[in-house]
N, C-alpha and C positions, 0 to 999 in steps of 0.2 A: 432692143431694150424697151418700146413700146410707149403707148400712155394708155390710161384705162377711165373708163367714166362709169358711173352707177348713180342711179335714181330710185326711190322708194317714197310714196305717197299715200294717202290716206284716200285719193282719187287717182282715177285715170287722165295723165296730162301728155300734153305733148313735149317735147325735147329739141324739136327741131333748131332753135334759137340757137341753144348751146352747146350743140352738136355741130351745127354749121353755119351760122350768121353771126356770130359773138367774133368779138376782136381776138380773142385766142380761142376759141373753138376746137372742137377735134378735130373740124377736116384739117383749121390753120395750122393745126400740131403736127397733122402730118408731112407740112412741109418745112415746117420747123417749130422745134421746140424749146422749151428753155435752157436748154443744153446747147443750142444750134446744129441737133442733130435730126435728119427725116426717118417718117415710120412709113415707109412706103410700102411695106411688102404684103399688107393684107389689112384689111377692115372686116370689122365684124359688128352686129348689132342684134341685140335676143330681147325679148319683152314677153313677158309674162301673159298668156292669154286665157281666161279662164281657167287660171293654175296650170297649163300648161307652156312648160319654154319653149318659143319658135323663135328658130335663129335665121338673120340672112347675113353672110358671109363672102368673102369674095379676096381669092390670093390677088397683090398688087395694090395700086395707087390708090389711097382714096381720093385725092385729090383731082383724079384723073374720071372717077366713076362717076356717071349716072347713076348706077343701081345703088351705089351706096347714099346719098341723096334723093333717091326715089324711096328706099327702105325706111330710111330718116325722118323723111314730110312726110309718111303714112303709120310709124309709131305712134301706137297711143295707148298707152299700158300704166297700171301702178306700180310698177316693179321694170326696170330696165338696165342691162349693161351694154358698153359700147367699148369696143377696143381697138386702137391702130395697131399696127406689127413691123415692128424691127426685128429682122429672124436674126436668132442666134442656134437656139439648138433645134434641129428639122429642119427639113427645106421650103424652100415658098411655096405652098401649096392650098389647098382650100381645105383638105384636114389639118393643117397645120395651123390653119389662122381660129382666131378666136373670138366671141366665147365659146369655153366647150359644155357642152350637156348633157349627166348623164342622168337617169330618171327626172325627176326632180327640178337634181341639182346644177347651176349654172356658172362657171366662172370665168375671170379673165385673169393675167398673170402680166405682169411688168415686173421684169427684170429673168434670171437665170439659176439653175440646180450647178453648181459646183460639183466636179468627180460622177458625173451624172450616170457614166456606165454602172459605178457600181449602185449608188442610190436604187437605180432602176432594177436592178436586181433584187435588192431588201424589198421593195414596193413589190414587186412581181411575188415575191414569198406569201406576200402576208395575202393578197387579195383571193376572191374565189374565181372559180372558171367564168360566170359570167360575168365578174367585174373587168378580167383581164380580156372578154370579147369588147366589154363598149369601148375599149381605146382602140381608136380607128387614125392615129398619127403616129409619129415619132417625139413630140415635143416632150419636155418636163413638163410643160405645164398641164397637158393632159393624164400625165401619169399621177401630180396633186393629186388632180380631184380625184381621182382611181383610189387612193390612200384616204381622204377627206370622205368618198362615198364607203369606203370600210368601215369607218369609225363611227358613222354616222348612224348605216342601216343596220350593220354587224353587230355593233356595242350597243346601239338607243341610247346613246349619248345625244344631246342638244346641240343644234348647228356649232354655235361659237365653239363648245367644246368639242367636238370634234376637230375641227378647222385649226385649233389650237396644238391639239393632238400631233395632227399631222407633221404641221410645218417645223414643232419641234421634232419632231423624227427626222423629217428632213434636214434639219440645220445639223444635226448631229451626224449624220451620215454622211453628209457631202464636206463634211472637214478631211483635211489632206494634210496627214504630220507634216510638218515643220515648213506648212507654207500658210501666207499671210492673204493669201485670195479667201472671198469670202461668199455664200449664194447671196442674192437679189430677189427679197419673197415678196413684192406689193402685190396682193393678189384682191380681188373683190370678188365676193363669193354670196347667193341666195338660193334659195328654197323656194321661191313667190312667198313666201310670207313676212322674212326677216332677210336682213342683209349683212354682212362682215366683212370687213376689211383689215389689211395687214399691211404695216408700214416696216419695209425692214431690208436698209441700205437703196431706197430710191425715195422721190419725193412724194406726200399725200397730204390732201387736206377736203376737211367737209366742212358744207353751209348746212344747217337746220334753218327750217323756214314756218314760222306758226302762226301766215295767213295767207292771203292768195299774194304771189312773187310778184311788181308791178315789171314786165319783160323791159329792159334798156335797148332793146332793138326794136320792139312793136311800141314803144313811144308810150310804154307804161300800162299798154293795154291787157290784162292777162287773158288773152286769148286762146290761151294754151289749152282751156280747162273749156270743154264741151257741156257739163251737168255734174253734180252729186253735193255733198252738204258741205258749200264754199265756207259756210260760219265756222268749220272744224275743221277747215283743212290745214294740212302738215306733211311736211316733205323734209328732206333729207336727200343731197348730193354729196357724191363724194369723188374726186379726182386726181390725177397725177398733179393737173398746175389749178392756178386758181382760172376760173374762168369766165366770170362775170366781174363786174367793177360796183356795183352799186347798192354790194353786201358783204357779211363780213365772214370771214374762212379762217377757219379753224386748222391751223399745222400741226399734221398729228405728230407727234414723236416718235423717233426710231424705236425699233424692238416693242411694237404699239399696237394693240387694235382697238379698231372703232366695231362696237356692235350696236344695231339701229333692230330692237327687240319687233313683236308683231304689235304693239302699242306707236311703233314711232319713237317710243325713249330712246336715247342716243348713251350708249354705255362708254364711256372711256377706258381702256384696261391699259396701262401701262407698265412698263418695267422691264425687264430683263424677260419677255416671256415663253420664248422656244426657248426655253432650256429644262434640261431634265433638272 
């Protein structure tokens, strides 16, 4: 079922703190989370490097890795996602674990695609031959973005709409007559420019931040931030749980996204909105 983390700033910062030294942190998540359940099966961590995504990855513990902790302390990007993994659909693998990347585009997924064989077939319909070469797993969640990069490159539709696009195709497609199970879409999805997130049947919530963050672990020191014009800085996280204590989180509402435009404006969409 997973948990997901995403960062977007106006500078290059680090993340280390609330990745893995914060009292719920993502490493702490993956030994338990606010469920009481672990995400042991993979770690993932991708940062935007000169507009391009580099991901490092790794099937299994994070709790248990050096490399995902060594990945973590050398992060230093304005654009970042980070993901634990509780496998549901695909096996534990290191194409299985997340985020996934293709051109571009980056994501990560909490939660699961319902009826998922046949979904995976409608997706396989619509995509072109090179889109159906970049999926290199089995999971749902890489087959999203496969749908999300359609609509994106194919249409020249704008990220959000796209990403909107998709997931309702997806909700509508993984319904199964006359049963009451439902998919699990929190997915956190970027470009290196703009970021989007989907609340839809697991937990989300984002801080906006419109000055330098004083860290509750570095004893208020924002150390984080190496150089660039601190007088304007502004960030935006967004996460499965809340993660720091000493700011205020915003719970976004089911059937919800948050779009954080290339401005930093922080969009609220709500309502009923995968549906046709």
């Amino acid at each position: 079922m997973c948990r997901l983390y995403g960062f977007i700033s106006s500078v290059p910062r680090k993340v280390e703190c609330e990745l893995i030294k914060s009292q719920n942190s993502l490493l702490a998540q993956s030994v338990k989370d606010h469920r009481g359940l672990n995400n042991k099966d993979g770690w993932g961590l991708g940062e935007y490097i000169q507009g391009e995504p580099i991901v490092a990855k790794q099937a299994g513990f994070a709790k248990n890795s050096e490399e995902f902790r060594m990945a973590v302390s050398e992060a230093f990007s304005n654009n970042i996602i980070s993901h634990i993994r509780r496998a549901t659909i695909g096996n534990i693998s290191n194409e299985n674990t997340h985020p996934f990347v293709q051109d571009e585009l980056m994501l990560a997924h909490n939660g699961h695609v319902e009826n998922f064989d046949f979904v995976k077939s409608k997706i396989l319909m619509q995509l072109k031959p090179k889109e159906k070469e970049m999926i290199k797993g089995s999971t749902d969640s890489e087959h999203i973005l496969a749908l999300i990069h359609n609509y994106y490159y194919e249409s020249g539709v704008k990220l959000h709409q796209a990403f909107r696009l998709a997931l309702t195709k997806i909700k509508l497609w993984s319904l199964i007559p006359n049963s009451n199970e439902s998919s699990a879409l929190n997915i956190v999805l970027s470009n290196g420019h703009e970021m989007v997130a989907s609340r839809f049947n697991r937990s989300l919530f984002y801080t906006r931040r419109t000055a330098v963050h004083p860290c509750e672990i570095c004893d208020g020191n924002p150390i984080h931030i190496k150089n660039g014009p601190l007088d304007d800085f502004r960030s935006v996280v967004i996460a499965s749980e809340i993660i720091t204590s000493n700011e205020t989180w915003v719970e976004v509402p089911n059937e919800s996204m948050v779009w954080v435009d290339e401005n930093l404006k922080v969009h609220m969409i709500e309502g009923k909105l995968f549906e046709e």
